[in-house]
N, C-alpha and C positions, 0 to 999 in steps of 0.2 A: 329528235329528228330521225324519218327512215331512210338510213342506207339503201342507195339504186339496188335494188333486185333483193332485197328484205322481201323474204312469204308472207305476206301481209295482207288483209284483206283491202280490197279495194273497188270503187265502181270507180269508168270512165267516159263520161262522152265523149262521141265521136259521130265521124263518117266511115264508111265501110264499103267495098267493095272487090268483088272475083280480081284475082292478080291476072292481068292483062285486059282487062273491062274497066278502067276507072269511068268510063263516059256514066256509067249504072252504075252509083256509088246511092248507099240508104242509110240514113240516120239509125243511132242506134247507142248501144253501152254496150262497156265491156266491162264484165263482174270478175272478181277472180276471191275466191275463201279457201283457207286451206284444207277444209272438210270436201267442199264441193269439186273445186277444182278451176278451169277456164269456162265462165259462158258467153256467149253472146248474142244478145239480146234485139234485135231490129225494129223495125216501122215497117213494114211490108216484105217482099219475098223476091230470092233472087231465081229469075226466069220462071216461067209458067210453059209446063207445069213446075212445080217447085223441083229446086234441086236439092234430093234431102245428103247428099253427101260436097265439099266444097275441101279440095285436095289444101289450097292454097287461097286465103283473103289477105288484103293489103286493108289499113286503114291509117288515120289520124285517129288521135286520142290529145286531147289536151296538149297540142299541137306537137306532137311527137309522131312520129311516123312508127305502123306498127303490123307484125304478121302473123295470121294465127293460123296454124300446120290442122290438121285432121278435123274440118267441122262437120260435125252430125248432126243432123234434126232434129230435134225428139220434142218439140212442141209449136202447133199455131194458133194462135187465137185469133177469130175472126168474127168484128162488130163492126162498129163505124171503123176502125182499122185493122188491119192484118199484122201480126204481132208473131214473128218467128223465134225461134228461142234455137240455138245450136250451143252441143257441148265439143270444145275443144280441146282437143291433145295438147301442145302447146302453145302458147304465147312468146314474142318477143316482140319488144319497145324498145324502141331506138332505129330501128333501121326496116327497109322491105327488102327480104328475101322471097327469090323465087322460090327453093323447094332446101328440102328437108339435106339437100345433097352438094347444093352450092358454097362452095370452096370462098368464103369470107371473115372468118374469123379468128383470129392468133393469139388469143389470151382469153382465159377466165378463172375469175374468184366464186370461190364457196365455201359456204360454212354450214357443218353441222350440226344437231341441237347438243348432241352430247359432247361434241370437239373440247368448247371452253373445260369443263373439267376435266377431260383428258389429258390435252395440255397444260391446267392448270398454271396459266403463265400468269404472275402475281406482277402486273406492271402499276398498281397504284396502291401505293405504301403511305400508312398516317406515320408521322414521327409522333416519338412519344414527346407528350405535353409538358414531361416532370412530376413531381409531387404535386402539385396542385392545376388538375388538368380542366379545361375548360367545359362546358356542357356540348360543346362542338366543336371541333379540330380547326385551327387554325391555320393548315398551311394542308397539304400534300403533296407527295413526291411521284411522278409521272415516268417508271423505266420504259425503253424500249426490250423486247424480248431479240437478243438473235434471230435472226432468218436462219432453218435450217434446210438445205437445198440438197433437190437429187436429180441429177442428170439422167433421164428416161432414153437411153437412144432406140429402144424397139417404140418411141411414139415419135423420136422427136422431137423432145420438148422439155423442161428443167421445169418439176413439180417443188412448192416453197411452203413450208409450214413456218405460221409469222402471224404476230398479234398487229393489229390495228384498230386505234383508237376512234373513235366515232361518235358526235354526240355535241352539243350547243353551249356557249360560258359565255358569260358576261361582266362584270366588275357585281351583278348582283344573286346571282343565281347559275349554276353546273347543271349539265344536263349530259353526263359523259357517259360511255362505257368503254371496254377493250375485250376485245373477241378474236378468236384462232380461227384463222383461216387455213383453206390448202388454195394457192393461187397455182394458175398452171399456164407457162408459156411457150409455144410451138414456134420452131423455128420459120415454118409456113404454115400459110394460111390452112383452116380446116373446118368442115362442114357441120352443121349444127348438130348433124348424126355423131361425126365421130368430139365433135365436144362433149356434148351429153352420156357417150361411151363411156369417155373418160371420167367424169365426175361421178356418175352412178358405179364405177369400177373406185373409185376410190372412196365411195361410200359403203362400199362392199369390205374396202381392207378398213376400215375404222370398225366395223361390225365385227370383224374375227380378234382385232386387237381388244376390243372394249365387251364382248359377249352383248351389247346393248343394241335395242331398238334403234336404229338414227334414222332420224328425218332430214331433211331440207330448210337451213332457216335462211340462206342468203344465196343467191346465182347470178353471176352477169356474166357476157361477155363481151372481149373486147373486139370491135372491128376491125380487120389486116389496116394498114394507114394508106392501101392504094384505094382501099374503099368508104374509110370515114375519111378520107380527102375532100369526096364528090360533096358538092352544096347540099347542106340542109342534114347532115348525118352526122350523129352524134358520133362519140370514142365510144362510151358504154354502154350496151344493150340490158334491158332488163329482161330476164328469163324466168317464165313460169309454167308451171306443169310437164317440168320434165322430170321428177321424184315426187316423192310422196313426200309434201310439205309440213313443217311441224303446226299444230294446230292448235298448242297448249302448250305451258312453260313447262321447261324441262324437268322430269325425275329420274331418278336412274332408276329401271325396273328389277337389278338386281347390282349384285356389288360388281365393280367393272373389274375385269377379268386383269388388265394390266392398266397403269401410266405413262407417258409419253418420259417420264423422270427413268425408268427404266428402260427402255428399247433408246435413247435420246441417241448414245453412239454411234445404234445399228439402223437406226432411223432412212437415211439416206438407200442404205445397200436395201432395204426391205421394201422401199418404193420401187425399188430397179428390180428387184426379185421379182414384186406381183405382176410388173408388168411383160417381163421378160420370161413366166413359165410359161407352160409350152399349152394345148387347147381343151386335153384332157383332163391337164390339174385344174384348170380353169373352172372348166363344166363341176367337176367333184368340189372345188373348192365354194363356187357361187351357189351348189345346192345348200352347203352349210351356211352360209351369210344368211342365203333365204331362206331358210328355217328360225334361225335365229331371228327374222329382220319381219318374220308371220309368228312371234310368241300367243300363245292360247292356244294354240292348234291342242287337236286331241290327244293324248298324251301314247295312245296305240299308232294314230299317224305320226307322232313325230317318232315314234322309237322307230318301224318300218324305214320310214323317211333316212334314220341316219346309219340303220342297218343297210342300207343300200348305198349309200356313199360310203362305208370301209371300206365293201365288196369296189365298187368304181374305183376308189383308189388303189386301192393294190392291187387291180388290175393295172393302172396305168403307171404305177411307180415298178413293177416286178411283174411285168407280159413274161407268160409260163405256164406250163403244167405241167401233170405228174409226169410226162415220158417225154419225147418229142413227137413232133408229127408222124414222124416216120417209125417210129418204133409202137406205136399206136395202130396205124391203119392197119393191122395185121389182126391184133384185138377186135375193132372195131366191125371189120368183114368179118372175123369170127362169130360175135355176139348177134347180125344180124343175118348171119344165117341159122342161127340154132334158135329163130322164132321161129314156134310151130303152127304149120300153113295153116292152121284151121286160125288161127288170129285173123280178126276182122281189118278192113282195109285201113281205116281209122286207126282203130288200135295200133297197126300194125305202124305205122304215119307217128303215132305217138310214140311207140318204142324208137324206132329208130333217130327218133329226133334228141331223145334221153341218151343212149350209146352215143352218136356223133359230138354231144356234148361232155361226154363221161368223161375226159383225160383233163377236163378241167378242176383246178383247184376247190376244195369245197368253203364252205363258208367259215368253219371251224378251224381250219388252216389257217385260213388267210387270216382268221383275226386272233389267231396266236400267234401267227406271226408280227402281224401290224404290233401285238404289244411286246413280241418279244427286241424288238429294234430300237424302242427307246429305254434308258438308261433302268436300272431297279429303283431306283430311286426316286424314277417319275410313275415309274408302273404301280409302285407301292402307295401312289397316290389313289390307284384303280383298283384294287383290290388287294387283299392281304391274301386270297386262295384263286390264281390266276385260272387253273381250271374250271374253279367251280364257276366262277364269273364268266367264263366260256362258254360253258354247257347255258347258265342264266340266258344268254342273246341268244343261243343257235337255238333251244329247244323253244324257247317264248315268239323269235318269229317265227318256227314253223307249225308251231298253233294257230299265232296269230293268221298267218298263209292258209294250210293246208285245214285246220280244224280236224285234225286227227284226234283223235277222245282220246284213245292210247299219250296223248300228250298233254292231257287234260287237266292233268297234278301239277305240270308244269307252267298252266297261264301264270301271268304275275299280276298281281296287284296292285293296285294304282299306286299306291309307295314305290315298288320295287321298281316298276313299270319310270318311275319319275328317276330312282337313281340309276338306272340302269343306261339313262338315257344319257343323264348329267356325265357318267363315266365314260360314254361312246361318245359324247361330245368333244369333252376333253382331251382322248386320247386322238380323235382326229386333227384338234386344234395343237397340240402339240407337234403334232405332223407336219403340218401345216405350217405351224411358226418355223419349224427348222429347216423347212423346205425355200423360207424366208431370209436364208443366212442366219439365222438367231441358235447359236449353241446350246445345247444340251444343257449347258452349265448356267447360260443366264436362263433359260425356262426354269432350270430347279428352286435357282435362286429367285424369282418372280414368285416362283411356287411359292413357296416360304415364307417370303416377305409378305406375300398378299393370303396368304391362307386360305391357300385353293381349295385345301380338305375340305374344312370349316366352312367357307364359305361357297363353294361350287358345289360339293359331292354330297354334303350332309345335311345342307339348310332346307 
């Protein structure tokens, strides 16, 4: 049986029409695959001439009430009927919302493709049969897993990771499973904007916990009870296309970076962390999720890509430069008066903009720094010659940048090019975990235990 808000493919008939035009409502389907996304599908066209953008539709779907957020045009066919096709941003079933901003919902569950192995919650156990065990088990044992809960007060609202069972039995045949959700509940009510915030931000911290691709396999939400009060409104909304849904049964695309058996204590404080940094860890933090969350990319764009997020973070962790302001501008007016006039205006635009920038940190700093701040013992995970691994990132992107030939000895290799990156990954994601409440001491130990060497730096 499928769980409300399972990403699942589906067609629905229905009725359709503009939110505040029901009188012009057009028969129609509503398709949803997790390759393609929301379509929908009509019997003729709304207003003449056609309107190819539709902010806000209301319809009926298999008598459920239903709203679909951004539709765009992008096909008509026209025979004996006129046949519009729009692709949609999102879907929800169960209730009509005006817009994308209205303040009606207080709860929502989801689940990731890669979550169940993360958390690894073992709630259905065969006993053993004895010495002489049957060709099929006769009995199972059904645990529940703890709820483990984290009070968010920069949202508002008490985030729960908790298995729940799912699935049809009968005295002749089971049809069970049990799956890790993160449910989330707000004290008030909140708009489908910042619902969807939240869930794609917490699909962001499973991506840095796990180094894994996650999708979308489950989303509802719940409506506040002054508004699934009103007749005809269900409690739970089913939500689609608000992530990129899983499309195929889960593999992991590489070994998962941690367990939820490991962070389990710190669990709670790490939810409150991610939500609670401040907008630039954020920005630095969600380019690495999205890297991670876009694997294949070209192996020159992702080194670039995560060269530029050390440099972002340690801007944001340690705002600084070599002197201070004021012990600078004196340099500064120095250097830009000893260009000589005959410098073109350009040029001259271009110097100046290099000097006014010059008291800033260079690239080679900052990421000896970044690794000289965690422990030797995680650094020694990054290299056994910290300089040379230095010189490796600064000379490779300013190749890859500048295309200086004088640097030309220095490109890297597609090998080198892959661990170079694995190592810049790492050491910002260890940044990152600590930046999580997560000590130094349980990264080492994670380290360790899961063979970050072995399995992250050298595979």
């Amino acid at each position: 049986m499928k769980p409300s808000g399972a990403q699942q493919s589906f067609e629905k008939r229905g009725i359709f029409w503009i939110c505040g035009a029901q009188d012009h409502h057009l028969s129609g389907t509503l398709h949803f695959s997790p390759k393609d996304g929301v379509e929908l599908r009509l019997i003729g066209q709304f207003g003449d001439p056609l309107q190819q953008f539709l902010a806000t539709v209301h319809g009926t779907v298999e008598n459920a009430d239903c709203t679909l957020f951004g539709c765009t045009q992008w096909r008509v066919q026209s025979s004996a009927l006129i046949l519009t096709e729009y692709r949609v941003d999102m879907a929800i079933i169960g209730s009509h919302v005006t817009s994308l901003k209205e303040a009606v919902f207080s709860k929502a569950t989801s689940r990731f493709d890669c979550l169940d192995d993360w958390a690894n919650f073992r709630a259905i156990s065969v006993p053993s049969e004895g010495p002489n065990p049957t060709r099929a088990p006769s009995r199972f044992e059904i645990a529940q897993e703890p709820t483990v809960s984290a009070t968010v007060d920069a949202l508002g609202c008490t985030i729960c990771l908790l298995g729940k069972p799912n699935g049809t039995f009968s005295h002749r045949f089971i049809d069970w499973e049990y799956h890790a959700y993160l449910d989330i509940a707000f004290s008030e009510s909140r708009s489908v904007e910042d619902m969807c915030s939240t869930v794609i931000e917490l699909k962001h911290l499973v991506s840095l916990l796990t180094w894994q691709r996650v999708r979308l396999a489950h989303l509802s939400f719940a409506l506040h009870p002054r508004v699934a009060s009103a007749p005809g409104a269900s409690q739970w909304c089913e939500v689609f296309g608000a992530a990129d849904a899983q499309n195929e049964p889960y593999h992991a695309s590489n070994w998962p970076l941690t367990e939820f058996a490991d962070l389990a204590s710190y669990f709670p404080n790490i939810v409150k962390a991610w939500f609670a940094a401040d907008k630039h860890i954020r920005d630095a933090r969600g380019l690495l999720t999205g890297l991670i969350n876009s694997e294949g990319q070209f192996v020159q764009f992702e080194f670039l890509a995560l060269v530029q997020i050390v440099e972002a973070l340690h801007r944001t962790k340690y705002p600084g430069n070599y002197t201070s302001a004021e012990e600078y501008e004196p340099i500064r007016l120095a250097l830009d008066s000893a260009i000589a006039p005959t410098v073109s205006k350009d040029h001259r635009q271009s110097l100046k903009s290099k000097i006014k920038y010059g008291n800033e940190i260079s690239l080679r700093t900052r990421l000896k720094r970044m690794c000289m701040e965690i422990p030797e013992s995680l650094r020694s995970l990054l290299t056994a010659d910290l300089n040379s691994f230095i010189s490796v990132v600064v000379d490779g992107r300013n190749y890859l940048t500048h295309r200086d030939e004088e640097l030309a000895y220095r490109e890297l290799k597609s090998e080198e090019l892959k661990h170079a990156c694995q190592r810049l990954k790492l050491l910002l994601t260890i940044h990152f975990f600590h930046a999580l409440e997560i000590p130094f001491t349980v990264i080492e130990k994670i380290s360790q235990d899961r063979d970050w060497y072995t399995r992250q730096i050298t595979s």
